[in-house]
C-alpha positions as CSV (number, residue, x, y, z in Angstrom):
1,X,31.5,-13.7,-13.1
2,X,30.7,-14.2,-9.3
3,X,30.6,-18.1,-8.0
4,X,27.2,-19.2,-6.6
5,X,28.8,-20.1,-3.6
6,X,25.2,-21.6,-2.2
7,X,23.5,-22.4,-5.5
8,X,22.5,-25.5,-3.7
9,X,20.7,-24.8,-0.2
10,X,23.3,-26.4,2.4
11,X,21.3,-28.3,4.9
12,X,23.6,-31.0,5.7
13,X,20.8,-33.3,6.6
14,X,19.1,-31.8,9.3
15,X,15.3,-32.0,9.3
16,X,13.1,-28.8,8.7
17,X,16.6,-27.1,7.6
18,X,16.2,-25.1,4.5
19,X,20.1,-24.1,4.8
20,X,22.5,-23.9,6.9
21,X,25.4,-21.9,6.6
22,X,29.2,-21.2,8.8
23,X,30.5,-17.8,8.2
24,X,34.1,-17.6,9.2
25,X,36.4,-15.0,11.2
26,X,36.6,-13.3,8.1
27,X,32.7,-12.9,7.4
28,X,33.2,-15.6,4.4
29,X,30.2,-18.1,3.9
30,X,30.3,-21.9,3.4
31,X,28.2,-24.3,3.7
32,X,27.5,-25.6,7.4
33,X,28.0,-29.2,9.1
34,X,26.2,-31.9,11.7
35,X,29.0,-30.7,13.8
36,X,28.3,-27.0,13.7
37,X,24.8,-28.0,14.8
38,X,25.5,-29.6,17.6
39,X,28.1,-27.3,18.9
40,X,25.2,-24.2,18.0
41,X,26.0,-21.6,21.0
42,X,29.9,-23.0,22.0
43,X,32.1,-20.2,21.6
44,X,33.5,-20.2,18.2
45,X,35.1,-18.2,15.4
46,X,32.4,-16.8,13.0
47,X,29.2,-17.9,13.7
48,X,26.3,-20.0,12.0
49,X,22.7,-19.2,10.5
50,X,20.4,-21.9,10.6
51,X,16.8,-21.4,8.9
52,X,14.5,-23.5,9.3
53,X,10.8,-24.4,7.3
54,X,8.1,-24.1,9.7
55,X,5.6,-25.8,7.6
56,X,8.3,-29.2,8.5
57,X,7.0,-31.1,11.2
58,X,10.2,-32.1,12.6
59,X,11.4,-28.1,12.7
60,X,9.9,-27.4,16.2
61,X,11.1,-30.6,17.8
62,X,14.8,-30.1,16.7
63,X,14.3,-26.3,17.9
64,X,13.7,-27.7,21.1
65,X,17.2,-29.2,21.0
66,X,19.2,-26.5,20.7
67,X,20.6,-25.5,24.4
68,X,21.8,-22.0,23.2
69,X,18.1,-20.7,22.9
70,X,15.7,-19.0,25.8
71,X,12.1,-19.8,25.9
72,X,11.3,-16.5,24.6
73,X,13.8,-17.0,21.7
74,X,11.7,-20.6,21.2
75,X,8.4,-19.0,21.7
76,X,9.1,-16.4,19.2
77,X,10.3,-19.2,16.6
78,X,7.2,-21.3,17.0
79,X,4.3,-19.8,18.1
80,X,1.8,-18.0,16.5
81,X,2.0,-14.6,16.3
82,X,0.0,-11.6,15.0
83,X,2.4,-8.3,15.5
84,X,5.6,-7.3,15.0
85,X,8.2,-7.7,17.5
86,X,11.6,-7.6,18.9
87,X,12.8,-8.4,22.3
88,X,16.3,-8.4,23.7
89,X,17.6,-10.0,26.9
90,X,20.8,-11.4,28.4
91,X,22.4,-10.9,25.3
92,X,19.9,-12.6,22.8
93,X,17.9,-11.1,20.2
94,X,14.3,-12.5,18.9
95,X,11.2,-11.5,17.3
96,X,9.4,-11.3,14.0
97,X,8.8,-9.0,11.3
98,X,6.6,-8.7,8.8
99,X,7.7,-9.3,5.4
100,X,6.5,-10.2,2.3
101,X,5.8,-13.9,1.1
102,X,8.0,-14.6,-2.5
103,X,7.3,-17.1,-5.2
104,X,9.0,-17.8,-8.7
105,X,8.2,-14.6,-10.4
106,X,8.8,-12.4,-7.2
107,X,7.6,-10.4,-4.5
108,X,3.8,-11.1,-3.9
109,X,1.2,-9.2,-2.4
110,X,0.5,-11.9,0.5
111,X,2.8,-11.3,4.3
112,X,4.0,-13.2,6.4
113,X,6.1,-12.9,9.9
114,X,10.1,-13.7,9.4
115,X,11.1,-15.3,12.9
116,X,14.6,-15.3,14.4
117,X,16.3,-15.6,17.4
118,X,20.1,-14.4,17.5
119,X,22.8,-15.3,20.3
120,X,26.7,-14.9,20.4
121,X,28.0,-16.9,17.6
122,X,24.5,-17.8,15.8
123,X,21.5,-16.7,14.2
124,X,18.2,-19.2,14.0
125,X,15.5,-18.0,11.3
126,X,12.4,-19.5,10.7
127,X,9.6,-19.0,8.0
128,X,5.8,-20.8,7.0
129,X,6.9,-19.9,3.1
130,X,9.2,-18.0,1.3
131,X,9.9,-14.6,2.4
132,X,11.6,-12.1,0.5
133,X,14.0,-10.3,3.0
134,X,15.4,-14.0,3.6
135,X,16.0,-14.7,0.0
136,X,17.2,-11.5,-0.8
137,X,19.8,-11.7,1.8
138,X,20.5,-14.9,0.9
139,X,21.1,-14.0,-2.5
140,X,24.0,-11.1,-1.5
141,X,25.8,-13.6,0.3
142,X,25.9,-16.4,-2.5
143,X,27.2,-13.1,-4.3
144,X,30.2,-12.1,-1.8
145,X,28.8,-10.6,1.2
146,X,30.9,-10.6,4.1
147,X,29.1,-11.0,7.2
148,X,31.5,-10.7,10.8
149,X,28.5,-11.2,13.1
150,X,24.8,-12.2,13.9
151,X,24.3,-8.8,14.2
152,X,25.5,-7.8,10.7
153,X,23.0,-10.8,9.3
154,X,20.4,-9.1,11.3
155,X,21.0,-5.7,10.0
156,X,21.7,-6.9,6.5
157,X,17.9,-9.3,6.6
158,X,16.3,-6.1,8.1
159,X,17.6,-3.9,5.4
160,X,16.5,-6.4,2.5
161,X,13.1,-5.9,4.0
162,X,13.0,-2.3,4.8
163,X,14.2,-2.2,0.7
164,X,11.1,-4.5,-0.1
165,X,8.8,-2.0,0.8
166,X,10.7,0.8,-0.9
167,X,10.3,-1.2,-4.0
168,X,6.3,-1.7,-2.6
169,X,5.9,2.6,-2.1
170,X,7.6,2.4,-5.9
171,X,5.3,0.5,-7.5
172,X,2.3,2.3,-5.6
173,X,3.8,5.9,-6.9
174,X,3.5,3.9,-10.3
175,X,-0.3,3.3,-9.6
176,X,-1.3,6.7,-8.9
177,X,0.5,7.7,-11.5
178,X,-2.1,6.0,-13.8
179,X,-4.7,7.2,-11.8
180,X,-3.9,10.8,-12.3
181,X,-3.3,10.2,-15.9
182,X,-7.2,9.0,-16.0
183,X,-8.2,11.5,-14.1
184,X,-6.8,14.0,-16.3
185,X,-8.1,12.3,-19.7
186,X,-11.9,12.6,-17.8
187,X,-11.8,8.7,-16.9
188,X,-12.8,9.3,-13.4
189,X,-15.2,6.3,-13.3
190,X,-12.4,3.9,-14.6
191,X,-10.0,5.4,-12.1
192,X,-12.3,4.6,-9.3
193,X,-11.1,1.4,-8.4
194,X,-7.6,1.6,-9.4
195,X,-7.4,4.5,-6.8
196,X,-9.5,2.2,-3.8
197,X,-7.0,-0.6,-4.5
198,X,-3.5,1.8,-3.9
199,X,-5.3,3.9,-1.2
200,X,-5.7,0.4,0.4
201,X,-2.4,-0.6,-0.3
202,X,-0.8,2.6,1.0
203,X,-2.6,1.9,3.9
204,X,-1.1,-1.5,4.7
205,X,1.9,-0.6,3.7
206,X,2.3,2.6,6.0
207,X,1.4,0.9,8.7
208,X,4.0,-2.4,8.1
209,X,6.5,0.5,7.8
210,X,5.6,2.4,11.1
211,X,4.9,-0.9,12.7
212,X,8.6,-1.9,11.8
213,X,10.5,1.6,12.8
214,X,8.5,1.2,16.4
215,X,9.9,-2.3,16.8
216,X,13.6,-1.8,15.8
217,X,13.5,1.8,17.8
218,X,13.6,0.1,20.7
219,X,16.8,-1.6,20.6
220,X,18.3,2.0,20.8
221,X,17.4,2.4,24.4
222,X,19.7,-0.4,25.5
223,X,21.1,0.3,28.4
224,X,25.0,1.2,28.1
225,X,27.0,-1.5,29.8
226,X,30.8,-0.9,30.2
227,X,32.5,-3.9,27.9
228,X,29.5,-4.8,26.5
229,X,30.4,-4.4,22.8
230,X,27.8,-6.6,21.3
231,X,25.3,-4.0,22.9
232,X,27.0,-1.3,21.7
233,X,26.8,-2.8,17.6
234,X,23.6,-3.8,18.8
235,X,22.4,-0.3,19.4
236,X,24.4,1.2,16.3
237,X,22.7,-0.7,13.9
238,X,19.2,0.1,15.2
239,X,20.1,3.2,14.3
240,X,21.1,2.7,11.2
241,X,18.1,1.0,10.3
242,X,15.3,3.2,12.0
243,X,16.9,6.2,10.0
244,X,16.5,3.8,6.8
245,X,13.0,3.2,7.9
246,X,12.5,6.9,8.8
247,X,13.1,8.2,5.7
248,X,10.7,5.6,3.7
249,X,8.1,6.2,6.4
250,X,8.2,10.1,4.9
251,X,7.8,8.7,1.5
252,X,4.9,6.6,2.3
253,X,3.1,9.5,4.1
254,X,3.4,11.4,1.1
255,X,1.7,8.7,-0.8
256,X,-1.0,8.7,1.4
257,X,-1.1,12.9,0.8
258,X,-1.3,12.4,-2.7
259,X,-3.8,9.5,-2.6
260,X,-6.3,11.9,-0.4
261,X,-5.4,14.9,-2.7
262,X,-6.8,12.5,-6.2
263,X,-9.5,11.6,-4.0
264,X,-10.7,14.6,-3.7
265,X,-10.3,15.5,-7.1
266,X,-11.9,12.2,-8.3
267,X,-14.9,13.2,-6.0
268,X,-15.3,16.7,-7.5
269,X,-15.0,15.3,-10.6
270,X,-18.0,12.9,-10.2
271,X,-20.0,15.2,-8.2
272,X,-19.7,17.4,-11.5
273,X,-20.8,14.8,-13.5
274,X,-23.8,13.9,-11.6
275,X,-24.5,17.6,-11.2
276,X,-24.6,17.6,-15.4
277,X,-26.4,14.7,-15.4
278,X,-29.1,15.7,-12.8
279,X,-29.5,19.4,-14.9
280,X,-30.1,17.7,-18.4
281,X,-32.8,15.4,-15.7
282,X,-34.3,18.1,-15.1
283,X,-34.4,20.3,-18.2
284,X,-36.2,17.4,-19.9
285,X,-38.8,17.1,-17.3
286,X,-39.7,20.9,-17.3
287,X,-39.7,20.3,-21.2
288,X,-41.9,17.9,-21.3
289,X,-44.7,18.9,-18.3
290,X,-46.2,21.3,-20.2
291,X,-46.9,18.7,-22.7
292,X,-47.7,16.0,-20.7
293,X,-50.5,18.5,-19.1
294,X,-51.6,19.1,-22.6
295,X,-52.3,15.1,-23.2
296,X,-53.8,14.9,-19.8
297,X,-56.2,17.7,-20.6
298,X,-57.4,16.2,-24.2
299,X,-57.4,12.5,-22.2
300,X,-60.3,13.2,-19.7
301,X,-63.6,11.7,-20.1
302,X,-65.8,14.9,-20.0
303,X,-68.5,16.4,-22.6
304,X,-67.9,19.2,-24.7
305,X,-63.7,18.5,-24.8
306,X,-62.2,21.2,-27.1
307,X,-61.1,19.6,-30.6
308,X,-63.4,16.6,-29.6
309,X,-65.5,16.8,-32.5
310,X,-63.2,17.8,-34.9
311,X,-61.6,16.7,-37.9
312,X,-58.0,17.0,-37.5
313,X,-58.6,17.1,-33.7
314,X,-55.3,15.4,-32.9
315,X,-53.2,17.2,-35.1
316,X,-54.1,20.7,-33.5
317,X,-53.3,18.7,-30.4
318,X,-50.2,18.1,-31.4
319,X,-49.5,21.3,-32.5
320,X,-50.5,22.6,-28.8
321,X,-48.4,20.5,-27.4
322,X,-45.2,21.7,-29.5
323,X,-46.2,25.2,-28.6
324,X,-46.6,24.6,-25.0
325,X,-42.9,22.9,-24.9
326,X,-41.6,25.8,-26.8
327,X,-43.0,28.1,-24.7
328,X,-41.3,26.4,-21.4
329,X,-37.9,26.4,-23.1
330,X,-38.6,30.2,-24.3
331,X,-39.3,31.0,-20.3
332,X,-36.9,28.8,-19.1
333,X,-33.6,30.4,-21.1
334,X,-35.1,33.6,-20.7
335,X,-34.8,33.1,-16.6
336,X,-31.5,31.5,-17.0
337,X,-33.0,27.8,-16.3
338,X,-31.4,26.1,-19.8
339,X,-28.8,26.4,-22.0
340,X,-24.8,26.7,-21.0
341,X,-24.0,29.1,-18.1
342,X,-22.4,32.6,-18.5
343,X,-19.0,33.7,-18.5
344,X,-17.9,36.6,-16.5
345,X,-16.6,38.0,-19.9
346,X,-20.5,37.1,-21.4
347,X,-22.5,39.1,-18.7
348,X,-24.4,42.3,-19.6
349,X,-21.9,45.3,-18.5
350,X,-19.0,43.3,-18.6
351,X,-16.8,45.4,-21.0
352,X,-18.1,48.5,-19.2
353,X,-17.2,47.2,-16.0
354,X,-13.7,46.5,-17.3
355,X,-13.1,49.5,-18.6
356,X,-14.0,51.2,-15.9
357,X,-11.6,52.9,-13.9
358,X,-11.1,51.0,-10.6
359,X,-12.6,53.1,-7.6
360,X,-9.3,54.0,-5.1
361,X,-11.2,56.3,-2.5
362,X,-11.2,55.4,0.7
């Protein structure tokens, strides 16, 4: 059984500090101390991730302490922000991604922006609520995971996302799944919904993905400087992870392929259905003209009005008025108008036509 090394979030009394943890030379993890703190930035074996609860009052203050960070890397840890980003410069890393918020029973369908800001020998997070890339990640480590560098804990955070949504296009396959199963069955009505609510889904969802493969992208045109090594990793894992995001970008795509493809189909199949609808419509109305003309007739006000004056006047009436409908649906199946349509195989001359030799000359 593997020891919960960080069952209980290390903060070592720091304010707006959800944990804070000191990975050795050797990529172990252990919980961090005041002294690691205030040495955040000093040269050191390992390094140190501090993440920190935005919703805290006392976070951006205590940010503001920290030497080690740039404005930028502040700005992108505190200030609003509404895109995804990622910006490197004299050796630090910051930006935020898009990620999803978590609560007890999981993933949710709410986002939120992850913010970080990474320099030699530390990484700084910061979050409004539980994200799931964060607690992922900081779920492997409790289990074992060895982590050498910031950059590692930056690849390892981005891939817990980038898995996230792979788990998001899952369940979305799921939904059309039943969507095409109600489409078969001839539920096309009840699909209707189901379908809007993946199609908008697969929307977001493609574009958080492409949104996220632009950002990290651009970390692989970092200039090449000699003896620069943490560019070099830098780079390398950019890679890595745009070719991770590439390939779930393809999957998504085809999600939004098959979503237009049962649209369609759910639109033929509803235009068919109003088409039946509109035919029985109007099969009853021509059915029923005749005999409304009939009533009319016998309902003006006039002298001499046939069956007037007769006994069983509005019995023959009746009967003229059966007659009249009988004779519309006579006309109307006799000029195709009612009743199912032919077959090919049904037509007059059919067999004959079959039969018949197939003309070759030229």
């Amino acid at each position: 059984m593997i020891p919960d090394r960080l069952a209980k979030p290390p903060n070592c009394d720091i304010p707006g500090c959800l944990w804070f943890v000191r990975f050795n030379e050797a990529g172990d993890a252990e919980p961090g101390t005041l002294e690691d703190f205030e040495t955040i930035g000093a040269p050191r074996e390992g390094f140190v991730w501090l993440h920190m609860d935005l919703a805290d009052v006392r976070t951006r203050p205590l940010l503001a302490r920290i030497a080690a960070l740039s404005e930028d890397a502040r700005n992108s840890l505190c200030d609003p922000v509404d895109h995804q980003h990622l910006e490197y410069s004299d050796g630090m890393l910051s930006g935020a991604l898009l990620d999803y918020e978590r609560d007890l029973s999981g993933p949710t369908s709410r986002t939120d922006y992850v913010r970080f800001a990474s320099g030699a020998g530390f990484f700084v997070s910061a979050r409004r609520l539980p994200m799931d890339s964060v607690e992922a990640t900081r779920i492997a480590i409790d289990r074992g995971a060895r982590l050498t560098s910031p950059i590692d804990l930056f690849e390892m955070l981005t891939d817990a996302l980038i898995d996230g949504l792979g788990r998001k296009a899952a369940e979305l396959g799921a939904a059309f799944d039943r969507v095409e199963d109600r489409i078969i069955d001839q539920r096309g009505r009840q699909a209707r919904p189901a379908l809007s609510a993946a199609r908008r889904d697969a929307v977001r969802l493609a574009r958080q993905i492409s949104g996220l493969s632009t950002t990290v992208a651009r970390l692989e045109s970092i200039e090449d400087v000699v003896g620069e090594q943490r560019d070099n990793d830098l780079r390398d894992a950019a890679s890595r992870l745009v070719q991770h995001a590439g390939a779930l970008t393809q999957d998504v795509a085809s999600l939004q392929e098959r979503a237009r493809l049962l649209q369609d189909e759910l639109n033929a199949i509803l235009n068919l259905e109003t088409n039946d609808r509109l035919y029985a419509l109007t099969v009853t109305t021509m059915l029923l003209l005749p005999a409304t003309f009939v009533t009319g007739y016998f309902g003006m006000n006039t002298k001499n009005l046939l069956f007037a004056e007769e006994e069983n006047g509005t019995i023959y009436a009746t009967i003229l008025c059966v007659l009249a409908s009988a004779v519309a649906l006579f006309l109307m199946r006799r000029w195709g108008l009612a009743g199912a349509p032919e077959n090919e195989d049904q037509r007059p001359g059919a067999a004959e036509r079959r039969d018949r030799p197939a003309d070759r000359s030229f």
